[in-house]
C-alpha positions as CSV (number, residue, x, y, z in Angstrom):
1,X,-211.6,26.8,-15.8
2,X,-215.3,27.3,-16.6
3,X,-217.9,25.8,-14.3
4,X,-221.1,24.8,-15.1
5,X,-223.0,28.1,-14.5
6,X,-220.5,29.4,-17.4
7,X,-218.3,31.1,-14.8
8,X,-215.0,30.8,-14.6
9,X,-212.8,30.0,-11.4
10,X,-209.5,32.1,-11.6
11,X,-207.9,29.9,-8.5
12,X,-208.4,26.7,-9.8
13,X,-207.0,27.5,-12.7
14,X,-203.9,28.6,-11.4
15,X,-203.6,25.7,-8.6
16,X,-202.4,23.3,-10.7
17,X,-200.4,25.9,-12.8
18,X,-196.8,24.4,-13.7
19,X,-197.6,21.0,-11.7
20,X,-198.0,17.7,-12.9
21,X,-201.8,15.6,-10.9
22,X,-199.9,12.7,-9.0
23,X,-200.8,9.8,-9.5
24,X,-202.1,7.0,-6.8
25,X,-199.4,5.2,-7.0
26,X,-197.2,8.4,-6.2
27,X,-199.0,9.3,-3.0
28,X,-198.6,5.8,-1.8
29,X,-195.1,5.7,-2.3
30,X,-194.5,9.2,-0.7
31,X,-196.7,8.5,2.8
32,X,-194.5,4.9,2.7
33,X,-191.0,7.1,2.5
34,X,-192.8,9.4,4.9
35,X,-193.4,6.8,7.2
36,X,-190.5,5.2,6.9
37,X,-188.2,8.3,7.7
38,X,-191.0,8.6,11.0
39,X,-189.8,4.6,12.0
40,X,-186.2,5.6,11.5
41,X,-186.1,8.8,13.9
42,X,-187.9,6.7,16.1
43,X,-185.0,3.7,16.0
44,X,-182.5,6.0,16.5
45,X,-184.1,7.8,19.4
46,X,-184.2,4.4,20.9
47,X,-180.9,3.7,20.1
48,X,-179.7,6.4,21.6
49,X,-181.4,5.7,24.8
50,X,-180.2,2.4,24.7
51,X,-176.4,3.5,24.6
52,X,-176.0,5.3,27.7
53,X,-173.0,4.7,29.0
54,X,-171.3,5.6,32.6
55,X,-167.4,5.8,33.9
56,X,-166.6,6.7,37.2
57,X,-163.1,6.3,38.6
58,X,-164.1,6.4,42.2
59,X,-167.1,5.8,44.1
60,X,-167.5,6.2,47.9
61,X,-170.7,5.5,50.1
62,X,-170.8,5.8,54.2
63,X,-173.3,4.0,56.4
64,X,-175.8,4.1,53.5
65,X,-179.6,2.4,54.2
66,X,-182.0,0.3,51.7
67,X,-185.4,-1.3,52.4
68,X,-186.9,-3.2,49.4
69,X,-190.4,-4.4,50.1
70,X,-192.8,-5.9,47.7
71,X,-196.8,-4.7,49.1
72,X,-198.9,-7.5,46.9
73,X,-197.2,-10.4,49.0
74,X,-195.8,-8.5,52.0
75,X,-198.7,-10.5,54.5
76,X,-197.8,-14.0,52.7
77,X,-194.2,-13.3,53.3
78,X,-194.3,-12.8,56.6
79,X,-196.3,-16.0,57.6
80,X,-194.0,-17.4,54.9
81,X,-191.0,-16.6,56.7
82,X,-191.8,-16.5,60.2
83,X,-189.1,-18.5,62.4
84,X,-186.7,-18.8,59.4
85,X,-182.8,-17.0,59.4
86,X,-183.3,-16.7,55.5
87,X,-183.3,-13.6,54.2
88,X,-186.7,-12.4,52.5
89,X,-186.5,-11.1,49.3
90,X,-189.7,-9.5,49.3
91,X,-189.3,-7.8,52.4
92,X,-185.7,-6.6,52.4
93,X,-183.7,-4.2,54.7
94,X,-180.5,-3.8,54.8
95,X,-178.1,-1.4,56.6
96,X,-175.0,0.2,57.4
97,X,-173.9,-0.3,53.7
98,X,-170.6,1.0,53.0
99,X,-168.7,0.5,49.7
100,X,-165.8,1.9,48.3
101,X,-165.0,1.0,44.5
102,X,-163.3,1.8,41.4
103,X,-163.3,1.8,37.9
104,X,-166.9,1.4,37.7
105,X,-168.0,0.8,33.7
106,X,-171.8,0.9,32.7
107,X,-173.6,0.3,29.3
108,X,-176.4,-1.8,27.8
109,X,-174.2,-4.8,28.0
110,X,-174.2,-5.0,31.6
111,X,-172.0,-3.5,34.7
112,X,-168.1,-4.2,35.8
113,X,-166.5,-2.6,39.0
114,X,-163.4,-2.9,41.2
115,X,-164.7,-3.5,44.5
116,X,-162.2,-2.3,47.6
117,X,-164.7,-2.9,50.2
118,X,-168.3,-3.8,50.5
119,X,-169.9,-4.1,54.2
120,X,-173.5,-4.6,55.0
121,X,-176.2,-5.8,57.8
122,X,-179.2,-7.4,57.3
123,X,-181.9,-7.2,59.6
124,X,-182.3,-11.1,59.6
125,X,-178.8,-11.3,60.9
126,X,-176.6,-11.5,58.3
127,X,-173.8,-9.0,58.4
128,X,-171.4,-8.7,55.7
129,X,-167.9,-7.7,57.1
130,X,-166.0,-7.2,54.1
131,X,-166.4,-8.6,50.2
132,X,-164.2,-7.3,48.1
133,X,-163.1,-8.4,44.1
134,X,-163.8,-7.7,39.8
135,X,-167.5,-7.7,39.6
136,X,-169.3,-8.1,36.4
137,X,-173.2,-8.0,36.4
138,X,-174.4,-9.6,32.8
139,X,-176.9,-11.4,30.9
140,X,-178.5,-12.8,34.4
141,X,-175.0,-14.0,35.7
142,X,-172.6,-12.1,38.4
143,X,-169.4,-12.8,38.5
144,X,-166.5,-11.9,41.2
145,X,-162.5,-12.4,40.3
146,X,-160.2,-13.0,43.0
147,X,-163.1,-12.8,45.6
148,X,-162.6,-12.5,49.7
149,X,-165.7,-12.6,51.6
150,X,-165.8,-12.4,55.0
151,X,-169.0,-12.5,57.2
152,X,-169.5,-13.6,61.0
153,X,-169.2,-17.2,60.1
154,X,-167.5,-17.7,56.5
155,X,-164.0,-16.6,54.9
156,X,-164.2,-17.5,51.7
157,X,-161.3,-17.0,48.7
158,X,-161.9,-17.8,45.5
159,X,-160.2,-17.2,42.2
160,X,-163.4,-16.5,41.0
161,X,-167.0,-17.0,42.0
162,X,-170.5,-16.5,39.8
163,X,-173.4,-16.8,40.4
164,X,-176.1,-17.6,37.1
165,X,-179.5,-17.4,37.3
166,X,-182.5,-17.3,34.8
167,X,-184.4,-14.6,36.4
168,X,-183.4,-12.1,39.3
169,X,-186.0,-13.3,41.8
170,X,-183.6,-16.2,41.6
171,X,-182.2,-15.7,44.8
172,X,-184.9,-16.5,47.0
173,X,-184.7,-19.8,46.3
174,X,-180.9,-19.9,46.0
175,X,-180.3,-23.7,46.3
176,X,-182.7,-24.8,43.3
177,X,-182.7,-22.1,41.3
178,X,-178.9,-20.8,41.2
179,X,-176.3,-22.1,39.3
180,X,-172.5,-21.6,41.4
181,X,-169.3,-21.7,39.5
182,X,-166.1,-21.0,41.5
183,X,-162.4,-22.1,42.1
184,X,-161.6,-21.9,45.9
185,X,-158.6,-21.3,48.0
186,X,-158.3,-22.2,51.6
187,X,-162.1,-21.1,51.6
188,X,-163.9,-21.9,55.1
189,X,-167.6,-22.0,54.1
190,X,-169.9,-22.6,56.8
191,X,-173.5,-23.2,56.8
192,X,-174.7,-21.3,59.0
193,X,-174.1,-18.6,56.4
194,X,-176.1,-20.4,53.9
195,X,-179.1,-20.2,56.5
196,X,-179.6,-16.2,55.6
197,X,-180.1,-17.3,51.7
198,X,-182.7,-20.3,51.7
199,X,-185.1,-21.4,54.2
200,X,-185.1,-25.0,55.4
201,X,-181.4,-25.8,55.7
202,X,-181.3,-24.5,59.4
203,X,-180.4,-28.2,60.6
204,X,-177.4,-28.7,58.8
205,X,-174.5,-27.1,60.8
206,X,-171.5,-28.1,58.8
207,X,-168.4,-26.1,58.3
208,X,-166.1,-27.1,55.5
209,X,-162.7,-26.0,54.0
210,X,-162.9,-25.7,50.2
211,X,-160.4,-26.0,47.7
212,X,-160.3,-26.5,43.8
213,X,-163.2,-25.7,41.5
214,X,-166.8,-26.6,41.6
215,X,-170.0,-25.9,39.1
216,X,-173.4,-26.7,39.2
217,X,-176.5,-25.8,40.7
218,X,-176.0,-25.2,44.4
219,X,-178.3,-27.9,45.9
220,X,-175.9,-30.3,44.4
C-alpha cells in the first residue's frame, strides 16, 4: 500500500491479507447475535436462580424466639394499638416457638409441609398450644388439611382450612381483608381468640360450635 508521501506501509498491506472488509450490515448483525447470546446467559442465570428447590425429611426446632418490627411506623403502632388484645403486625414478638415437621418441599411455586406440632406465644397473649396439619403456602393463599388447632380458648377441627389474601400485610386487618375457606368438625371457635387478630371486636364474647363448610371473607 503506497501512501501519499510515496512510501509504502508493509502492515497494512498485510492486515487485510486473505480477509474479506465487512460490510455494515455484517457488523450489525454480529453485535445483535452478540448481544443476543449476552441476554440468553443472563436468562438462564436467572432461571437458575429461580429453580432452587429444597427437601427435608425432618425438621425439629426447641424453644425458638422471633421479633419482627417495622421502624418507619413503630411510634404510630403503638398509639395505634394501645389498649387493644390484637396482635401487631408491625411490632411482632413471638416466643417459645417449637415445631416439629416433615416432608418439607420448597421451590418457586410455593411451600408444602407435614406439620406434627407447632406451639407458640405471643407477647399480646396469644399462645398457640398445638396446630398441627398439610400446609401449603402459595400464590398469596395458605392452606391446612385435616387441621387441629388448639389455643387457650379455641379447639378447632377442620377438614381443611385456608386462608387467601391479596397481599401478606393482609393479616392485620384479618376481618376485611382475608378471605376463609374451611369445612369444620365439632370445631369450638371462640372469640376471644379472634381478639389477638383484629382490633375492635373485643366486645363480642361469643363462643360457637362449627360444623359443615363455610367461604367468604371473614367479616361476613
Amino acid at each position: 500500500i503506497t501512501e501519499a508521501d510515496g512510501s509504502t506501509n508493509i502492515s497494512k498491506a498485510f492486515s487485510g491479507f486473505g480477509q474479506k472488509p465487512m460490510e455494515p450490515e455484517a457488523v450489525q448483525n454480529l453485535e445483535s447475535e452478540q448481544n443476543q447470546g449476552s441476554e440468553a446467559k443472563q436468562k438462564n442465570e436467572k432461571d437458575s436462580t429461580s429453580s432452587l428447590s429444597i427437601h427435608l425429611k425432618r425438621f425439629y426446632l426447641e424453644d425458638f424466639s422471633f421479633s419482627m418490627v417495622n421502624k418507619k411506623t413503630e411510634k404510630d403502632s403503638s398509639e395505634r394499638r394501645e389498649g387493644s388484645k390484637a396482635m401487631d403486625y408491625d411490632d411482632l414478638h413471638v416466643s417459645e416457638i417449637n415445631i416439629d415437621a416433615k416432608n418439607i418441599n420448597y421451590d418457586s411455586t410455593g411451600i408444602s409441609a407435614e406439620l406434627e406440632m407447632l406451639s407458640a406465644r405471643e407477647s399480646k397473649g396469644f399462645h398457640l398450644q398445638n396446630l398441627s396439619g398439610y400446609i401449603t403456602v402459595k400464590d398469596e393463599k395458605i392452606n391446612i388439611d385435616n387441621l387441629n388447632l388448639k389455643d387457650d380458648y379455641s379447639d378447632i377441627r377442620a377438614n381443611y382450612l385456608s386462608f387467601g389474601m391479596d397481599q401478606p400485610d393482609a393479616f392485620s386487618d384479618f376481618l376485611n381483608k382475608v378471605s376463609l375457606g374451611a369445612d369444620f368438625t365439632d370445631a369450638v371457635l371462640d372469640f376471644k381468640t379472634l381478639h389477638f387478630f383484629s382490633s375492635g371486636i373485643d366486645f363480642l364474647t361469643l363462643c360457637l360450635t362449627l360444623n359443615g363448610e363455610v367461604t367468604g371473607p371473614v367479616a361476613n
